[in-house]
Backbone as numpy.savetxt, mean C-alpha at the origin, in Angstrom:
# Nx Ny Nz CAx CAy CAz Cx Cy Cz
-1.77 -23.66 -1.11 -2.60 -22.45 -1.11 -1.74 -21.18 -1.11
-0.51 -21.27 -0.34 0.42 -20.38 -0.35 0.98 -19.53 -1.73
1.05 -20.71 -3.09 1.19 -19.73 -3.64 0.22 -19.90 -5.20
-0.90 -19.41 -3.93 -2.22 -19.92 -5.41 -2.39 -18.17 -5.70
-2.94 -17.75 -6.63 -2.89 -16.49 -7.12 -4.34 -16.55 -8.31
-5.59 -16.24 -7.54 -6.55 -16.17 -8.13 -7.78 -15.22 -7.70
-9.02 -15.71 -8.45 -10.45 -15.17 -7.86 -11.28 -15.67 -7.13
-11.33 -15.68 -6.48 -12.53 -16.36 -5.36 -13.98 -15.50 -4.79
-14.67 -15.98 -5.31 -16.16 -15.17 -5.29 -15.73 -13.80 -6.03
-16.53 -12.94 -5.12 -15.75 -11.70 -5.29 -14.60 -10.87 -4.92
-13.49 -11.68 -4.51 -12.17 -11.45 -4.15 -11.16 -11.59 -4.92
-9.90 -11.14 -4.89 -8.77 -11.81 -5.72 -7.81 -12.36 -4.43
-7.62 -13.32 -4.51 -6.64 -13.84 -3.36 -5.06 -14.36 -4.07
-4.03 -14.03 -3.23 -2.94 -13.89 -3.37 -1.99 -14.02 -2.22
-1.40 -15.81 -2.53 -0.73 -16.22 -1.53 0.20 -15.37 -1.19
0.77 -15.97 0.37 1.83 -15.36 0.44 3.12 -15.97 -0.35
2.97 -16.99 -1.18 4.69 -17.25 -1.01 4.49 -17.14 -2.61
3.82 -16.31 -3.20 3.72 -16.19 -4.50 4.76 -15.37 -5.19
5.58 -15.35 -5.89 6.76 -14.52 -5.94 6.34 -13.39 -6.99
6.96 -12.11 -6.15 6.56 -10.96 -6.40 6.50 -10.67 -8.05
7.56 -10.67 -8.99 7.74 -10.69 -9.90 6.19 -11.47 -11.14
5.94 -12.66 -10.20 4.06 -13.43 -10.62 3.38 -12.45 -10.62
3.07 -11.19 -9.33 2.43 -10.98 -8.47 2.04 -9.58 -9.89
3.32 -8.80 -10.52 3.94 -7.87 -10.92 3.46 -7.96 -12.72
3.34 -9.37 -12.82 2.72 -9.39 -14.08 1.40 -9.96 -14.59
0.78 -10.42 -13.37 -0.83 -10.99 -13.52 -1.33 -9.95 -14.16
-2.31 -10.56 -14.97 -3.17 -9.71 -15.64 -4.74 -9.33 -14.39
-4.80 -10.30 -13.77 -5.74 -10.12 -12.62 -5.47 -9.03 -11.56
-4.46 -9.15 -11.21 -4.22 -8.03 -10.25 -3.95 -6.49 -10.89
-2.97 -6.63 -12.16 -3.14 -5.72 -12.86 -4.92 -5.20 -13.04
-5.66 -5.61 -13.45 -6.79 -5.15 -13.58 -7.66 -4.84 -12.34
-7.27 -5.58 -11.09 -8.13 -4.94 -9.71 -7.22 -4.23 -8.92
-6.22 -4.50 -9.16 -4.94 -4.01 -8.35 -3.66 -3.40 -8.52
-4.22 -2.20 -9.28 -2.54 -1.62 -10.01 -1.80 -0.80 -9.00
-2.45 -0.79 -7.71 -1.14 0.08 -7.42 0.19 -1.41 -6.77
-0.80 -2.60 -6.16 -0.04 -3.68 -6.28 1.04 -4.16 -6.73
0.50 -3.98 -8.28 1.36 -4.06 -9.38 2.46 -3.47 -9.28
2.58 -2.49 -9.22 3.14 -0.78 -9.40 4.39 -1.05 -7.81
3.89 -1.40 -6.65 5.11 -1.49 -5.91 5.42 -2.93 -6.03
4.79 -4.11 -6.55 5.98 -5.51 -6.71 7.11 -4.80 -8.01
6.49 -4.14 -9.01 7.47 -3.83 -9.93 8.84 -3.21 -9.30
8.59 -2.56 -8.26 9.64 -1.63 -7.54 11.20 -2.26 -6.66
9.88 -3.32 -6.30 10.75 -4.44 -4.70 11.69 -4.53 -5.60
12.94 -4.26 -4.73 14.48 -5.04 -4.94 14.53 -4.72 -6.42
15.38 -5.64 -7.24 16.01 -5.89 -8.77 15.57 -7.30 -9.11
15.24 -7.81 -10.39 14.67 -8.55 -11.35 15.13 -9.76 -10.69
16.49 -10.21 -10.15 16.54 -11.41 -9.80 15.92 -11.82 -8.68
16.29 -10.94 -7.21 15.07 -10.93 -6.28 13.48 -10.74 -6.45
13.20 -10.43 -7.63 11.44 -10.41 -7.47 11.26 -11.73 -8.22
12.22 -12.58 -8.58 11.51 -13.91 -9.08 11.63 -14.68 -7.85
12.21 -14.40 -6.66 12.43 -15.21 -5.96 12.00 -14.62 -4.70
11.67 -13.57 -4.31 10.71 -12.70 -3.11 9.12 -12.95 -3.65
8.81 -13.12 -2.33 7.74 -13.35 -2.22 6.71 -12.02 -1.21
5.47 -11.82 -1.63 4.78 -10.37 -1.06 4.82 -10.99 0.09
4.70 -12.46 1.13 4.46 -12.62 2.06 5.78 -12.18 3.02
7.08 -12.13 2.31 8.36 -12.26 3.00 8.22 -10.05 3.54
7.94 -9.81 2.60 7.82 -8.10 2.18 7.05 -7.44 3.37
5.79 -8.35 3.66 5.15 -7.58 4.49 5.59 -8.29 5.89
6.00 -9.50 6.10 6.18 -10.32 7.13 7.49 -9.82 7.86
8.79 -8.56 7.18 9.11 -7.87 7.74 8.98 -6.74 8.65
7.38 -6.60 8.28 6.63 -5.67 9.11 7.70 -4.27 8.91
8.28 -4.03 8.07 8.49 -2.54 8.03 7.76 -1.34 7.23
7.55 -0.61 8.46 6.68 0.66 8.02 6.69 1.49 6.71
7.23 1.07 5.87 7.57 1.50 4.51 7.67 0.27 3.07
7.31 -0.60 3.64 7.44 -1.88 2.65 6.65 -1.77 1.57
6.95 -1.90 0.03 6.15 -1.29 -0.87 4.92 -2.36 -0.81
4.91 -3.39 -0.85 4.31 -4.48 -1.34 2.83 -4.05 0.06
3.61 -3.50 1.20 2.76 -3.16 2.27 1.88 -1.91 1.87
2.36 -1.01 1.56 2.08 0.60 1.42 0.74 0.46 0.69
1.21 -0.58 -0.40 0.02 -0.90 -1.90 -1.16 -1.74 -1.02
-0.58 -2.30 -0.16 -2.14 -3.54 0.20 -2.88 -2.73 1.71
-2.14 -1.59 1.98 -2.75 -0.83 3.18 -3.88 0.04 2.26
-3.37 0.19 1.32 -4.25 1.22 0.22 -6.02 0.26 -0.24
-4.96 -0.72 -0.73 -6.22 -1.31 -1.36 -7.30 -2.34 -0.05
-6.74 -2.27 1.17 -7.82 -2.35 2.32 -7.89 -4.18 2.31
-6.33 -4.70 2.20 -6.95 -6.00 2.19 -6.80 -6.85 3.74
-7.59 -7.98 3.34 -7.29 -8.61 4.46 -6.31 -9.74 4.55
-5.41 -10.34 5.58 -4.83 -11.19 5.72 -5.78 -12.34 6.15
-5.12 -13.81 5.56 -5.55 -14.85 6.21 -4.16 -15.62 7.03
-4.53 -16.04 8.28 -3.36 -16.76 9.29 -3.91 -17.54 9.53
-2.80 -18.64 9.48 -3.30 -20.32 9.76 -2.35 -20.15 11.26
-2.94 -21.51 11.97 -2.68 -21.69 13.11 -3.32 -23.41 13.15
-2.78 -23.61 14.44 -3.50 -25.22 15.01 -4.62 -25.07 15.68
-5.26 -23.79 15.80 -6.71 -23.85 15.71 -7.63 -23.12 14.23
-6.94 -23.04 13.43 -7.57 -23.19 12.35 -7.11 -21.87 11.50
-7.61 -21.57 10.02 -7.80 -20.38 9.51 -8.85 -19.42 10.01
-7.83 -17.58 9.78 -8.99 -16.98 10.25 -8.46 -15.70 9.18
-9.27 -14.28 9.03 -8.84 -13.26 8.37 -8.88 -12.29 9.29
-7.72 -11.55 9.20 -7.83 -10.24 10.12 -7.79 -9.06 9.13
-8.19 -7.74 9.84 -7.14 -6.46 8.61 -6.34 -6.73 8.80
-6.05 -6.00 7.36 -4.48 -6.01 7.14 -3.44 -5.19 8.40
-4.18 -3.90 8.26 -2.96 -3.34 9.60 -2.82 -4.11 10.83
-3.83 -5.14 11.37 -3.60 -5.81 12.30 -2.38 -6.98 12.58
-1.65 -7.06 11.12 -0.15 -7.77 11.30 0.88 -6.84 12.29
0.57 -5.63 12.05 1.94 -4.47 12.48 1.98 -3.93 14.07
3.08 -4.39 14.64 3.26 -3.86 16.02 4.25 -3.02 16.17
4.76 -2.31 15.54 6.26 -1.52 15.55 6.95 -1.78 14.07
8.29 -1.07 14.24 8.99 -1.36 13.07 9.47 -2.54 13.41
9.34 -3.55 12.47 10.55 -4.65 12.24 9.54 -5.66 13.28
8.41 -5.46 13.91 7.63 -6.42 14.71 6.19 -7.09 14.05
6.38 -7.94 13.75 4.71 -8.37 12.80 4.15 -9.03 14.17
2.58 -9.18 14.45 1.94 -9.76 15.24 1.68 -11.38 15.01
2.34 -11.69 14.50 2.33 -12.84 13.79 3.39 -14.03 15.37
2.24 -14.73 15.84 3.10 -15.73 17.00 4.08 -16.77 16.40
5.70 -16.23 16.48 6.46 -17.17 16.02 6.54 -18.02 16.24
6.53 -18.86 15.15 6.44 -20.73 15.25 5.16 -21.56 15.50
4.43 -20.40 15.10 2.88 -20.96 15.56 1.74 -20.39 15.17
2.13 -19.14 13.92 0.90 -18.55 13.14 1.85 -18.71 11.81
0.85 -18.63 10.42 1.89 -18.49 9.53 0.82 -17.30 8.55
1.38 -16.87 7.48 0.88 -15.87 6.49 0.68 -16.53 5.63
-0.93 -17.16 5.68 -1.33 -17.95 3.98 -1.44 -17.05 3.02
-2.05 -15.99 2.77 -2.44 -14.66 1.77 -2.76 -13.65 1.82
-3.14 -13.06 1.01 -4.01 -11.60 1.26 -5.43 -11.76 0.06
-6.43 -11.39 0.69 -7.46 -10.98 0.03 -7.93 -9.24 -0.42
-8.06 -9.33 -1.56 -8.36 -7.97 -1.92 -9.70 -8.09 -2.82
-11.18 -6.73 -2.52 -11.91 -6.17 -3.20 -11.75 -6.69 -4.54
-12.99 -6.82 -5.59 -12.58 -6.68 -6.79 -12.43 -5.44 -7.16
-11.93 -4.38 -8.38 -12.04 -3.25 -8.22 -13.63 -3.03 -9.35
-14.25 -1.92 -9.02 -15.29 -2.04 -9.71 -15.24 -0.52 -10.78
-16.24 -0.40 -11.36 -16.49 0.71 -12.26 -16.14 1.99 -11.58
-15.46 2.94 -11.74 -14.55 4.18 -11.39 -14.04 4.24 -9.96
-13.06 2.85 -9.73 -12.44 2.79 -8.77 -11.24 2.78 -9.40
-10.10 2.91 -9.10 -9.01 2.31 -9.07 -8.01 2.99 -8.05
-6.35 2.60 -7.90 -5.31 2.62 -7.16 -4.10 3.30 -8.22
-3.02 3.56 -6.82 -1.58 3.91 -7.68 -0.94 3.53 -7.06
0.74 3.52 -6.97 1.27 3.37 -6.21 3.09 3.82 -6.84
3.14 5.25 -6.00 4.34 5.61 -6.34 5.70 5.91 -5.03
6.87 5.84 -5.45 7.70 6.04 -4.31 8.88 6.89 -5.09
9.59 7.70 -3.98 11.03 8.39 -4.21 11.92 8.09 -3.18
12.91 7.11 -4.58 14.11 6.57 -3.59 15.18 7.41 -3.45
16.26 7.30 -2.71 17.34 8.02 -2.29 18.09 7.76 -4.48
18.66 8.90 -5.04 19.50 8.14 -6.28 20.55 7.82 -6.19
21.03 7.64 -5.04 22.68 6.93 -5.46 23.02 5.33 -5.29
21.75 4.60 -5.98 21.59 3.30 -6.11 21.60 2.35 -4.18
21.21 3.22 -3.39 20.67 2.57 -2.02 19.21 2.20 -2.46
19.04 1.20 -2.36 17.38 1.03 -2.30 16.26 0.81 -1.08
16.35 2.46 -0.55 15.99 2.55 0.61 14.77 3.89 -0.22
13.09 3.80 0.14 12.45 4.72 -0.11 12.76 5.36 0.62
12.40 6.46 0.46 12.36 7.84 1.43 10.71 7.84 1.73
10.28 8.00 0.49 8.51 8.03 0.96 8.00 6.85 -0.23
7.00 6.30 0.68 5.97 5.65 -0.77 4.97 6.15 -0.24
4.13 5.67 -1.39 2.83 6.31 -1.47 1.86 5.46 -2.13
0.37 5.06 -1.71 -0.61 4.40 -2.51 -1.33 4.91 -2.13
-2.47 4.97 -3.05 -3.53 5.55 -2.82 -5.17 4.90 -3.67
-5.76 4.73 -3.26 -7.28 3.73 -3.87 -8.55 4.65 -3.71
-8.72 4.86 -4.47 -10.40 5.96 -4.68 -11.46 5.59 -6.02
-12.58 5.95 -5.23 -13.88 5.95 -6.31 -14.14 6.99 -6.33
-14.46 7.52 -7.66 -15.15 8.75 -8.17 -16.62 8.88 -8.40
-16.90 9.91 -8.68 -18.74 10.00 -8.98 -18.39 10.94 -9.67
-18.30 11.13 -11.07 -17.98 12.24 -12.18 -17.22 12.96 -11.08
-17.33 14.27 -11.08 -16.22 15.17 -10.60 -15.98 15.04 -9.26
-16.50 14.13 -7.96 -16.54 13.84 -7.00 -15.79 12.85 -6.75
-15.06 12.83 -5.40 -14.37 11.94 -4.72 -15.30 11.17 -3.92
-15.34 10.13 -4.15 -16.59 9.27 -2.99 -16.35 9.01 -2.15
-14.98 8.00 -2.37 -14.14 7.57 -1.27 -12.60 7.15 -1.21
-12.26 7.17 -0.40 -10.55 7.43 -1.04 -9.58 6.69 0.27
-8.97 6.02 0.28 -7.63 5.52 1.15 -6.30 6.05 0.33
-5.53 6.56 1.62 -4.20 6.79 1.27 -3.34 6.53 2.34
-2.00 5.51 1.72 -1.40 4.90 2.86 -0.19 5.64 2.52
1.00 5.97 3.64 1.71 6.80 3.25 3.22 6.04 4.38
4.40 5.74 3.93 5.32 4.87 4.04 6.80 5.61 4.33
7.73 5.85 4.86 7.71 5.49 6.65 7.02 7.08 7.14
5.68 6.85 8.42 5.53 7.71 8.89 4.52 8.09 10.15
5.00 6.32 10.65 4.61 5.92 11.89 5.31 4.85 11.99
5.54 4.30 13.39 6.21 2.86 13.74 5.54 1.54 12.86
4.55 1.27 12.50 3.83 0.91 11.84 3.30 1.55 10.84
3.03 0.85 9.45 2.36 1.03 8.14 1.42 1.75 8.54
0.32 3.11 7.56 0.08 4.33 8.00 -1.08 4.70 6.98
-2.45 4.90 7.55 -2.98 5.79 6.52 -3.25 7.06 7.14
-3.45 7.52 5.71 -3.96 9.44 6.00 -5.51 9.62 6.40
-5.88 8.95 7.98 -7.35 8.92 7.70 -7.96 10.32 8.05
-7.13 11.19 8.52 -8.03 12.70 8.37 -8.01 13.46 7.21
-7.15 13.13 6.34 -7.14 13.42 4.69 -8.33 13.03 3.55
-8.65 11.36 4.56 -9.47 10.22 3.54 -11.17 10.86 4.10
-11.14 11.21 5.09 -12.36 12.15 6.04 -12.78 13.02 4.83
-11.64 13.77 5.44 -12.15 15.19 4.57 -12.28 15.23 3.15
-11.84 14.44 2.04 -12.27 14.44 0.65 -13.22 13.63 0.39
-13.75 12.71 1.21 -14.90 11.95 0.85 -15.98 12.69 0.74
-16.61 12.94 -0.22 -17.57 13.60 -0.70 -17.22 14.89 -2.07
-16.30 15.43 -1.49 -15.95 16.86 -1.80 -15.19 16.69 -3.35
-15.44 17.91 -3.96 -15.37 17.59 -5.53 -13.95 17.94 -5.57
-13.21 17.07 -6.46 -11.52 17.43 -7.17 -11.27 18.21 -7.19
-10.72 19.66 -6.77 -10.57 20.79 -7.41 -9.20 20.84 -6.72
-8.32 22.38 -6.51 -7.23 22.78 -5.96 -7.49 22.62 -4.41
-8.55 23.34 -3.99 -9.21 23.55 -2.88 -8.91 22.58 -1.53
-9.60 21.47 -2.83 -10.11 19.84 -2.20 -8.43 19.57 -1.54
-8.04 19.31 -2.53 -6.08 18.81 -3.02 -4.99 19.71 -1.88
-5.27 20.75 -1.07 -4.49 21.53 -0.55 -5.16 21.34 0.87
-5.99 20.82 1.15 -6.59 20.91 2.58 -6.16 19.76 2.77
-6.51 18.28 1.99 -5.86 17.12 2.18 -4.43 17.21 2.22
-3.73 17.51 1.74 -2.18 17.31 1.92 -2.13 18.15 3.68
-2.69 19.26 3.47 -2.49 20.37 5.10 -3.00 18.59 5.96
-4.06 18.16 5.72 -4.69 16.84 6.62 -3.24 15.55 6.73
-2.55 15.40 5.68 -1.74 14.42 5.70 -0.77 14.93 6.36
0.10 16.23 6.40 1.17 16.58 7.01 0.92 16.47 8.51
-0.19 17.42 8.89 -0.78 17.14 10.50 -0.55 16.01 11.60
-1.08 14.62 10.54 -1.19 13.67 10.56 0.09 12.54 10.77
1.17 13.02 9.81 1.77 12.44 9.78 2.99 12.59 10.76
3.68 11.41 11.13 5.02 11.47 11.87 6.19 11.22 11.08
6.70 11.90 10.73 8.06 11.71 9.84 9.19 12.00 10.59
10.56 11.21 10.42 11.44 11.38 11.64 12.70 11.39 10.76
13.60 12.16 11.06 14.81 12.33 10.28 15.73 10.98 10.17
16.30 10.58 8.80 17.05 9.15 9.19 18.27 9.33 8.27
19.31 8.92 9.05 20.93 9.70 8.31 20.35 8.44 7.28
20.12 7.73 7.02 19.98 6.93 5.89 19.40 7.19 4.67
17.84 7.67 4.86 16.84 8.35 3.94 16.85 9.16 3.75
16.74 10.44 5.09 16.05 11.51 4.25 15.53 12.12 5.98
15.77 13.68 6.08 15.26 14.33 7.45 14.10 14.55 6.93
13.61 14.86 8.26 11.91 15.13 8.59 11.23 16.04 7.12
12.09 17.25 7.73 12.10 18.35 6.89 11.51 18.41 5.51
12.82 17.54 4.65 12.95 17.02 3.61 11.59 16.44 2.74
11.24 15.02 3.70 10.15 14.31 3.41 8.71 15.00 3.71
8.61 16.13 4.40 7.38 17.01 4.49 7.84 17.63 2.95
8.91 18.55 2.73 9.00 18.96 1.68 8.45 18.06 0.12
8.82 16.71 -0.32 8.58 15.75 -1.09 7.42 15.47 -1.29
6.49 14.93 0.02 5.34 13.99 0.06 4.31 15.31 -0.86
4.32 16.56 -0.57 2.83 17.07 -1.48 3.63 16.75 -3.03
4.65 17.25 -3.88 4.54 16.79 -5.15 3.98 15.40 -5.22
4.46 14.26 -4.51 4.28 12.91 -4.77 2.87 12.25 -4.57
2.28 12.94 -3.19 0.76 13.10 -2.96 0.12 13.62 -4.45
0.52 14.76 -4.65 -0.71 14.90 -5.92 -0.31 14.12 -7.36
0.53 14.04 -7.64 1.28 12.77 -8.74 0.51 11.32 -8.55
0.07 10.77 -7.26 -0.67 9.69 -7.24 -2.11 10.22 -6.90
-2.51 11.18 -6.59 -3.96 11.27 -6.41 -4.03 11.56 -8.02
-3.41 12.35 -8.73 -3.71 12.41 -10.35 -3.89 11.59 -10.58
-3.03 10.57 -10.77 -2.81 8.98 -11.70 -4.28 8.11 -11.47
-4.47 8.56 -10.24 -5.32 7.33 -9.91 -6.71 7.92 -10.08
-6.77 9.33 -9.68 -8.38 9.94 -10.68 -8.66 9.83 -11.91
-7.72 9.87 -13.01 -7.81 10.06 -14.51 -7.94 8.26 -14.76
-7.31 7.08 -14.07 -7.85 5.51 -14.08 -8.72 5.66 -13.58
-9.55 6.02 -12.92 -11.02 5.88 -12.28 -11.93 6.36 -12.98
-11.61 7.23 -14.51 -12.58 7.20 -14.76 -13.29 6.60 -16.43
């Protein structure tokens, strides 16, 4: 089951030990799940994504994991086996800190993830800015999943990567545009909602606080674009 990669009712399910690179060229997930798509394409270099798997990605539990950022967006759920049986939790319910999954070692395991089908003027994105001097460390990712109603935002998730101890959405951002029509207006109060919101912490590795407040609004509206003009 681990690395079955299909539809089930109205779900798409997607083992964990399915290797990312599968994950990166389904035509299924591509079609319910592009921002998915969009960070397996990212993980690591071509030889590691035939051989990484989304379960290994998120089972690091780090607050910035692309494969994570994309499935916090698209609202899926995990399934965990145990010796008292299968069960599904949310997804954020794997994450206890950086580098801590809730997952009881040696005695829960990560069968898959279930995701929504996507339906008529929904869709996802999923973009990141890495450091360029070939470290492959993001500084920020970004996904984001919304339905439209002609010029209206209906409803919208945006997960935003490292900027809490745990994987992160913008839910006073996702508040305030639900309903409210696309304009500049809309687009400048949400980002003011995501900065508020967010905890960003300086890292001699990535990128200071500063910095990544500076970044996230170009990159915020670059994926809220992408993913309004697919939605409709």
């Amino acid at each position: 089951e681990m690395i079955i990669l299909e539809l089930r009712g109205d779900e798409l399910f997607v083992g964990a030990a399915v290797p990312v690179n599968r994950i990166a060229t389904d035509p299924l997930v591509g079609r319910h799940a592009q921002a998915l798509t969009e960070a397996c394409e990212l993980i690591a270099g071509p030889q590691v994504r035939n051989v990484a798997t989304l379960g290994g990605n998120v089972a690091h539990a780090l607050p910035a994991a692309d494969g994570t950022i994309a499935l916090l967006a698209l609202n899926a759920e995990a399934e965990i086996a145990s010796l008292a049986g299968n069960r599904r939790i949310p997804f954020k319910e794997l994450f206890l800190g950086p580098g801590k999954s809730s997952l009881k070692h040696g005695k829960e395991l990560l069968v898959g993830f279930y995701l929504s089908l996507q339906q008529n003027n929904q869709a996802s994105c999923f973009k990141r800015i890495m450091r360029p001097q070939g470290v492959a460390l993001p500084i920020i990712n970004l996904a984001i999943w919304l339905e439209r109603e002609k010029d209206t935002v209906k409803q919208i998730r945006i997960a935003v990567g490292p900027g809490a101890p745990t994987p992160w959405r913008a839910t006073e951002a996702e508040k305030m545009m639900a309903g409210k029509p696309m304009n500049d207006e809309t687009i400048t109060a949400a980002l003011e909602a995501v900065l508020a919101q967010i905890g960003f912490r300086s890292s001699p590795r990535r990128a200071s606080a500063d910095y990544r407040r500076h970044i996230v609004a170009g990159l915020f509206k670059d994926v809220l674009d992408s993913a309004w003009l697919r939605a409709k």
